[in-house]
Backbone as numpy.savetxt, mean C-alpha at the origin, in Angstrom:
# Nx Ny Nz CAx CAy CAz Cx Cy Cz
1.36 -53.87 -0.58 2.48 -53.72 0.31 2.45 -52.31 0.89
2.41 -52.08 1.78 2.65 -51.03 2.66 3.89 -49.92 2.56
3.96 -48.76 2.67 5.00 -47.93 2.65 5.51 -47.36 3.70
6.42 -48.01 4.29 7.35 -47.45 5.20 8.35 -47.08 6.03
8.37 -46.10 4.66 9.51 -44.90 4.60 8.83 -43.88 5.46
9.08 -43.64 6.53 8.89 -42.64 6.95 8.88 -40.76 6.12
10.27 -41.13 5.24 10.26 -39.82 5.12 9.64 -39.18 3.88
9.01 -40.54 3.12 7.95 -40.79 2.04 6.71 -40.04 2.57
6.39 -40.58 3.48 4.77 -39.83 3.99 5.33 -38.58 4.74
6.44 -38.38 4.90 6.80 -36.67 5.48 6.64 -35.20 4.68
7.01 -36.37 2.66 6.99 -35.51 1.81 5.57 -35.30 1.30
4.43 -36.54 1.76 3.56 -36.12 1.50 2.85 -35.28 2.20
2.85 -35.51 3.47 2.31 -34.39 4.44 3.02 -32.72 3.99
3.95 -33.13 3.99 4.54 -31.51 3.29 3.93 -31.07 2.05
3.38 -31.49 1.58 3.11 -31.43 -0.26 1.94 -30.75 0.29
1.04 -31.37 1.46 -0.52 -30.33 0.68 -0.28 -29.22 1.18
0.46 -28.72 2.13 0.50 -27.17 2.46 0.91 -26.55 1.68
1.68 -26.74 1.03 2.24 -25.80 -0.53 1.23 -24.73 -0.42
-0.49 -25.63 -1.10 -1.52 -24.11 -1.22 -1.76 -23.24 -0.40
-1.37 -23.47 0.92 -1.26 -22.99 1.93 -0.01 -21.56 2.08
0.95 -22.17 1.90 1.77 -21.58 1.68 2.00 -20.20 0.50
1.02 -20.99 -0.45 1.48 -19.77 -1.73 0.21 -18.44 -1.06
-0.67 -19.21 -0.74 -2.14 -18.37 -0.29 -1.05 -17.73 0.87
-0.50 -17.58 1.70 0.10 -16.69 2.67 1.35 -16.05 2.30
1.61 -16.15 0.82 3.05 -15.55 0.04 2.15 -14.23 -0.50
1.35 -14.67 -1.77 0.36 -13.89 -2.12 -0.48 -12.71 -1.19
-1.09 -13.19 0.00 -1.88 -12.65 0.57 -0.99 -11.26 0.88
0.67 -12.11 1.90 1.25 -10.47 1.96 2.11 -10.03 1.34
1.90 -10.28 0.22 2.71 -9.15 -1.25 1.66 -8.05 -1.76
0.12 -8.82 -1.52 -1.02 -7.73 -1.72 -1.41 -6.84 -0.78
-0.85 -7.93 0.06 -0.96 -6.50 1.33 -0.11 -5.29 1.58
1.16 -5.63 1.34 2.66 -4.73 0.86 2.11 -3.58 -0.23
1.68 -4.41 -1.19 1.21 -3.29 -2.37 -0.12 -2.63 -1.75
-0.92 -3.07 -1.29 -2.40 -1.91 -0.61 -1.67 -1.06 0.17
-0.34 -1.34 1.30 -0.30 -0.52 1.95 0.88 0.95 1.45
1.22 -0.02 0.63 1.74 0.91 -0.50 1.25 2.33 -1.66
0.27 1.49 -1.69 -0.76 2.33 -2.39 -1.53 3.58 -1.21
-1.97 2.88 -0.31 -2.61 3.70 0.73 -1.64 5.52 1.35
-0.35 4.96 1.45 0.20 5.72 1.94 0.88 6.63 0.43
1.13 5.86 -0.37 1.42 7.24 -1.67 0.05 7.46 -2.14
-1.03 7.54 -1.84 -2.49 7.90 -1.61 -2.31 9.52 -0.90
-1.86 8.61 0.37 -1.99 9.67 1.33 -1.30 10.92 0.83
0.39 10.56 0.70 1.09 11.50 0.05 1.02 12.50 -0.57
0.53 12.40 -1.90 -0.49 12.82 -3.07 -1.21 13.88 -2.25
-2.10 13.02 -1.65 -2.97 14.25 -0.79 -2.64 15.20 -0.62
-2.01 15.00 0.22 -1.13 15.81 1.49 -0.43 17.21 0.43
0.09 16.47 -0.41 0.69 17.45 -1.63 -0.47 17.94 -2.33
-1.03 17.92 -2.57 -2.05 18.77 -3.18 -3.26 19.82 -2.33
-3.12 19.08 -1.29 -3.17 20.29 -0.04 -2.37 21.45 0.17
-1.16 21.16 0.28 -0.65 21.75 0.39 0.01 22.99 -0.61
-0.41 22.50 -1.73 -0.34 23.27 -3.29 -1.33 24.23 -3.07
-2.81 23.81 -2.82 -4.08 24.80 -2.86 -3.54 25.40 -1.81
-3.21 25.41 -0.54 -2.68 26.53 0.31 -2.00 27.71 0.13
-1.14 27.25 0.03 0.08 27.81 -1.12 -0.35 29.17 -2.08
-1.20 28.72 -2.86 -2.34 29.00 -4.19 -2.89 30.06 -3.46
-3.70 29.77 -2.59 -4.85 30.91 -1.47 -3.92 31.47 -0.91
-2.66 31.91 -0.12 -2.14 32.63 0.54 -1.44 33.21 -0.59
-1.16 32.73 -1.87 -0.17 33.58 -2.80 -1.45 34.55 -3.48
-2.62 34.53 -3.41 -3.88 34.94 -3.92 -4.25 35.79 -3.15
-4.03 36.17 -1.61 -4.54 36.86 -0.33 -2.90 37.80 -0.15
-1.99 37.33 -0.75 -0.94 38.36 -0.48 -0.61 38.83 -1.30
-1.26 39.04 -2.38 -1.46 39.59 -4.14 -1.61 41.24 -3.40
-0.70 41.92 -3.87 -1.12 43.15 -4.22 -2.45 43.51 -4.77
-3.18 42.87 -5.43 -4.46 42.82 -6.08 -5.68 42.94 -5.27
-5.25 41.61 -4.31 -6.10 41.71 -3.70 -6.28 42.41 -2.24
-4.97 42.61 -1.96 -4.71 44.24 -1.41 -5.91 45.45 -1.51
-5.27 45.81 -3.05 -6.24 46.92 -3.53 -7.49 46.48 -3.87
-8.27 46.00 -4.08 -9.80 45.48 -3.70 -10.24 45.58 -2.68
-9.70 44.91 -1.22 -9.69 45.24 0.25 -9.82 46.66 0.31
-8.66 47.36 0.43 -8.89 48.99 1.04 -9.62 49.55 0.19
């Protein structure tokens, strides 16, 4: 006997995208977190750049190294 319920084969057509679906849930939550990562990457950097700067100009305006110079 035949089935038709229309909204029987609606739920099946809906059913196989699910994997579909979780594969494009997943994909951008990992992408959220890489770009997450990328930019407190960057951050980090940026801060530790800016530390060694810091470091060399507090090292070049040393009295110390003052008197070594002249």
């Amino acid at each position: 006997m035949y089935d038709i319920n229309y909204f029987s084969i609606y739920k099946k057509k809906k059913g196989k995208s699910k994997g579909l679906r979780v594969f494009i849930i997943v994909f951008a939550i990992l992408l959220i977190v890489f770009n997450a990562v990328i930019i407190g990457g960057g951050l980090f950097y940026i801060n530790m750049l800016e530390k060694g700067i810091a470091e060399k100009q507090a090292f070049i305006n040393s009295e110390e190294t003052k008197d070594k110079i002249a």
